[in-house]
N, C-alpha and C positions, 0 to 999 in steps of 0.2 A: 483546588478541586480534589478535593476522598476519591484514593483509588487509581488517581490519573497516569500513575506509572505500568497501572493494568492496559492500557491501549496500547495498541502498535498498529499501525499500517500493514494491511498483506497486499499481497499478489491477489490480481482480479480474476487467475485462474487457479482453477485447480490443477495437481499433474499429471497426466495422461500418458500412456503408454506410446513407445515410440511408430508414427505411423498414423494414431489415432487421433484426433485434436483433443485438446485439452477441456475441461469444462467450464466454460463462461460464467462465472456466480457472479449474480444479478440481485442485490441487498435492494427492497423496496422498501421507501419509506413517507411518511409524510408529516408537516409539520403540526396538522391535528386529524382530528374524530372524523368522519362523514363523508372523508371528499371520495370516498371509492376504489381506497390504495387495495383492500382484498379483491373486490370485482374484479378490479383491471389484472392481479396478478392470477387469477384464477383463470382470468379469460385468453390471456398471455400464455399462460401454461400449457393450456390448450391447444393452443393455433401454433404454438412451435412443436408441438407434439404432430399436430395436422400434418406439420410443413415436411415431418420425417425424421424428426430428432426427437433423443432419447433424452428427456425432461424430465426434471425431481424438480413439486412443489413443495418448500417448508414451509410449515407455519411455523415464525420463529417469534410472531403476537404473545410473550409468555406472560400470562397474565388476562390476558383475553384471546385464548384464542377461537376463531373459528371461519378457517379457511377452507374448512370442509363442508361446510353449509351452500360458501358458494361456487365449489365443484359439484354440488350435487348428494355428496357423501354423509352416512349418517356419522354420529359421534363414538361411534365403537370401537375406533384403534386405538393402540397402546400411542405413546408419543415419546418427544422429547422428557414429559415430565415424569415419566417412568422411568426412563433412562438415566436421567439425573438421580433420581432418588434410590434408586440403583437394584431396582425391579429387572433391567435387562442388560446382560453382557456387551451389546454389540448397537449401537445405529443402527447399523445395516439392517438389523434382523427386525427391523419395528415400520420401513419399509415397506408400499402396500401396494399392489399395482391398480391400476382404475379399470374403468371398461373403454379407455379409450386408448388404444393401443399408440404406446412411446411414451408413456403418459404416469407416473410412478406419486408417491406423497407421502409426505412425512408429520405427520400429526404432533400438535404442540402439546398441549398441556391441560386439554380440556377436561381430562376426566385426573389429576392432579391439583390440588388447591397451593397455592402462596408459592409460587414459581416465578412470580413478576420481577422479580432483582437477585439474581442467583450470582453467589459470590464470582472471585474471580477462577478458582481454582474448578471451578463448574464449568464456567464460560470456556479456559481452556481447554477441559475434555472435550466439551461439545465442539469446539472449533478443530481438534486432531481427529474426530471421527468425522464431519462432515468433509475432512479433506482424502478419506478413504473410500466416498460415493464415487462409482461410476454413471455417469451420466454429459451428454452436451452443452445442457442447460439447467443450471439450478437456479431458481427463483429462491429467491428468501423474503416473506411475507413478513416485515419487523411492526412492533407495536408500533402506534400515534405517539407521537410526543418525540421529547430530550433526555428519555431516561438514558444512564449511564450505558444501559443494554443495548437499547437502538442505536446511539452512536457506535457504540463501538462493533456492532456485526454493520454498521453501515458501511466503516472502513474496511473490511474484506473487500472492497473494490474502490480502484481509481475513479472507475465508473458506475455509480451508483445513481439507480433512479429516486424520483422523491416526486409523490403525487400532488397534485393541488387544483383548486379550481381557479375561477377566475374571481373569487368573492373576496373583497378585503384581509378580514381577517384569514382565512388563508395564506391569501400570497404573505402576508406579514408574518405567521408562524410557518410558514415554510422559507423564508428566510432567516426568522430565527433560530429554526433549525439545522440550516447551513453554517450562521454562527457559532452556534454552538459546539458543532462537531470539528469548525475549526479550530477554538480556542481547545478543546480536547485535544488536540492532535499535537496542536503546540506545546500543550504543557507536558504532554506523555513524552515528545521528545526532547525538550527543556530541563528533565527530572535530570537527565547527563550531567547537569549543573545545580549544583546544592542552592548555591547563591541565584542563580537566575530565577529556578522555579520559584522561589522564595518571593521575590520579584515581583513575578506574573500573577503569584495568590493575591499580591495586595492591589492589582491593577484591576482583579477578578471583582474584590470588594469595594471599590470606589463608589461612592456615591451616585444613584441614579442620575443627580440631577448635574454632575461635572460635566467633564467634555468625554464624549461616547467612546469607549473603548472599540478598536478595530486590531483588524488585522497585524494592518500598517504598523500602528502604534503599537502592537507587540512584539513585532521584530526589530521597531526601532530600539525597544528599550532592551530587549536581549541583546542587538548590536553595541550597547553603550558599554556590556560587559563582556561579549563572547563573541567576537566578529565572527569567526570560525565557524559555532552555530548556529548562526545566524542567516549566513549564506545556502549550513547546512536545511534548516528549517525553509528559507526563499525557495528551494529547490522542490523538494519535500510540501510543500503548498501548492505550488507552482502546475502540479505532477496531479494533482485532483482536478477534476471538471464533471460536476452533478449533470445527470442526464433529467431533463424536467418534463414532465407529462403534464396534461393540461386536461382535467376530465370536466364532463359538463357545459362542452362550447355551445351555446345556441347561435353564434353567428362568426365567421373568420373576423373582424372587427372587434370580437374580443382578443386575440393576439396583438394588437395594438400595445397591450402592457407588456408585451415582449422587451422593447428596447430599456424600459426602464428597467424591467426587473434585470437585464443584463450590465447596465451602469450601478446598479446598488451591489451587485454582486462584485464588481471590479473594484470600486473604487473601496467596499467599507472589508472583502473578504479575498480579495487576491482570485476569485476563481471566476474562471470562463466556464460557462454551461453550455449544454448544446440541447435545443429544444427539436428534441426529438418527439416528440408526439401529441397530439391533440385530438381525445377523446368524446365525438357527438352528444351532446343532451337528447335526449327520445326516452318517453315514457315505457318503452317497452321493455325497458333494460331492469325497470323499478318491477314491471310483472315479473323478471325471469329470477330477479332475487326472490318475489314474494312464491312463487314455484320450486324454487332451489332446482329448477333447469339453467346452464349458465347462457348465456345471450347469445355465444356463438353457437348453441345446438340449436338453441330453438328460436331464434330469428338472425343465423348467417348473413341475411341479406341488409340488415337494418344498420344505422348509420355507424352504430356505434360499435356493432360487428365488423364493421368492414375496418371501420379505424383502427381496434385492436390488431386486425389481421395484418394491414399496412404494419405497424409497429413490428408483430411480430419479422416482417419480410426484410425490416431494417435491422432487426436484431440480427436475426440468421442470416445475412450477408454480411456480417463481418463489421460494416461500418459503425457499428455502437462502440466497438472497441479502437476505433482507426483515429489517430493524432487528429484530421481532420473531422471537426466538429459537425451538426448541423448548425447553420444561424437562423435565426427569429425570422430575418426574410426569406430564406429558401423551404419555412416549415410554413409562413403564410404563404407561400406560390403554392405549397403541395396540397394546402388545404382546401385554397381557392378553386382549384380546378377537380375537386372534388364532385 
C-alpha cells in the first residue's frame, strides 16, 4: 500500500487547557455517496452547538466539498484549500463564526481546484494546525469512499463515526470501508519491519478469487515473523470501535441487520462497534436540503430532528467516548420507544 508509512493513529482528543476539557474530534465518514454523512454532520453541529458547546464544523470533503450548503452558508470563505496552497498564514484565521451562537466552520476547498489527495507533508500541516483549534467539539465532514485521505483523518479518533443506511450496497461499502482503514493501520504500523510489511504487500495483492484476506489472517502472518508486533498490532486494533449511525430508518425492524453487521465486523476485522444512532426517513428533511435551511431550524420537531438531537445528547454526555459501548439491542429499545 503507496504511502502507508504516512498513517499513524492519534489521540481522539485534542489538548486543552488545564481545567477546561479537551476537544472531542469526531472524524465522519462513510463508505459511499448519498447516505447523508453531510446532513447528519451539519445537523449534529448544530444541536451540540444548541446543547451550549463550543463547536468547529470541517469540511475535510477535499475534493468535493460542500458542507456549507447544508449549514445554510453561502460559498464565500477562504478554506482549507487556501491554506494549503499557502494563500493563508494560520487555520485559525480562515475560521468563521455562523449565526448560530457556539457554532464556528471551517471551509474546505470549494473555491480551490485539485485538492482531493494532498500529499503527505500537506496532510501533516493540516493535522498540527487543526490541533491548535480551540473548541468542545470538532466534527470533521471526510469525503465518501477509501481514499488514502479519508482513512487516515478517520484515524484521528478511536472513535470515529461512519454513516450508512440500511440499503445493501451501503452496508457492504461501509464495511468495506472499515476494512480498509484496517488493513491501513496495520500496514502503517507493520512498516517497523522491512520483512513483514514486505509480507502484508503481497497478502494485499492476492488474488480475488483466493481465500479472503482478514484481519485475523494478517496478524496471523505478521505473528509467524514478529510475535512482538504482533501482540503490538492485537492491542492497537483491539483499541478501535467505529461508532455507526444509521440514516434513513423508515421502521425500528430495520435495525434487525444490527446483529449481523456486528458478527462481520468481529469475526473478518477484530472491531466492536457501538451503534449509536438511528436517523428517521421523512421527506422533510429532503425540503430543508432543497432550502439550504438545516432540519433542525426549520422542522425541530420532525422525526429526524429529534433523532439528530438524541445523538447529539449522547455525544455531549460523555458516553461516545466511554469503554462502554452502545449494543444493536439497547439502540433498538431506544428507538422503539420513540
Amino acid at each position: 500500500m503507496k504511502n502507508s508509512a504516512n498513517f499513524r493513529p492519534q489521540s481522539a482528543k485534542l489538548p486543552g487547557k488545564q481545567g477546561i476539557p479537551r476537544a472531542t474530534v469526531i472524524p465522519i465518514a462513510s463508505g459511499k455517496g448519498g447516505v447523508g454523512k453531510s446532513v447528519i454532520t451539519a445537523n449534529l453541529a448544530i444541536a451540540l452547538a444548541q446543547l451550549g458547546h463550543d463547536t468547529l464544523a470541517v469540511d475535510l470533503d477535499l475534493g468535493g466539498s460542500n458542507l456549507h450548503s447544508y449549514l445554510g452558508l453561502g460559498n464565500q470563505h477562504s478554506g482549507i484549500g487556501d491554506f494549503l496552497k499557502g494563500r493563508q498564514k494560520s487555520l485559525s484565521e480562515l475560521i468563521v463564526h455562523t449565526k448560530i451562537p457556539k457554532l464556528r466552520f471551517l471551509a474546505g476547498d470549494g473555491r480551490t481546484p485539485f485538492m482531493a489527495n494532498i500529499p503527505f507533508q500537506q496532510r501533516i500541516l493540516l493535522l498540527n494546525e487543526l490541533q491548535k483549534v480551540k473548541a468542545r467539539f470538532v466534527l470533521l465532514d471526510l469525503g465518501a469512499g477509501s481514499t488514502f485521505n479519508t482513512l487516515n483523518f478517520f484515524g484521528l479518533s478511536h472513535h470515529g463515526m461512519i454513516v450508512t443506511t440500511f440499503e445493501s450496497p451501503a452496508i457492504m461499502n461501509m464495511l468495506t470501508f472499515l476494512k480498509n482503514f484496517m488493513f491501513r493501520l496495520i500496514s502503517a504500523v507493520s512498516k517497523q519491519n522491512n520483512d513483514v510489511f514486505k509480507e502484508l504487500i503481497q497478502e494485499f495483492r492476492r488474488p480475488v478469487n483466493g481465500i479472503p484476506v482478514t484481519v485475523a489472517s494478517l496478524l496471523a502472518r505478521v505473528a509467524g515473523q514478529d510475535e512482538k508486533l504482533a501482540r503490538t498490532l492485537q492491542q492497537i486494533c483491539r483499541s478501535y470501535s467505529p461508532r455507526l449511525v444509521f440514516n434513513m430508518a423508515e421502521n425500528v425492524t430495520d435495525l434487525q441487520i444490527c446483529p449481523k453487521i456486528n458478527q462481520a465486523l468481529k469475526e473478518n476485522m477484530t472491531l466492536t462497534p457501538s451503534f449509536c444512532g438511528c436517523i428517521s426517513y421523512d421527506n422533510s428533511i429532503r425540503r430543508s436540503v432543497r432550502q439550504r435551511i438545516p432540519i433542525i431550524l426549520i422542522r425541530p420537531d420532525s422525526p429526524p430532528a429529534r433523532d439528530i438531537i438524541a445523538l447529539s445528547r449522547y455525544i455531549a454526555s460523555g458516553r461516545y467516548n466511554s469503554p462502554r459501548i452502545k449494543t444493536a439491542k439497547e439502540l433498538q429499545s431506544e428507538v422503539g420507544r420513540r
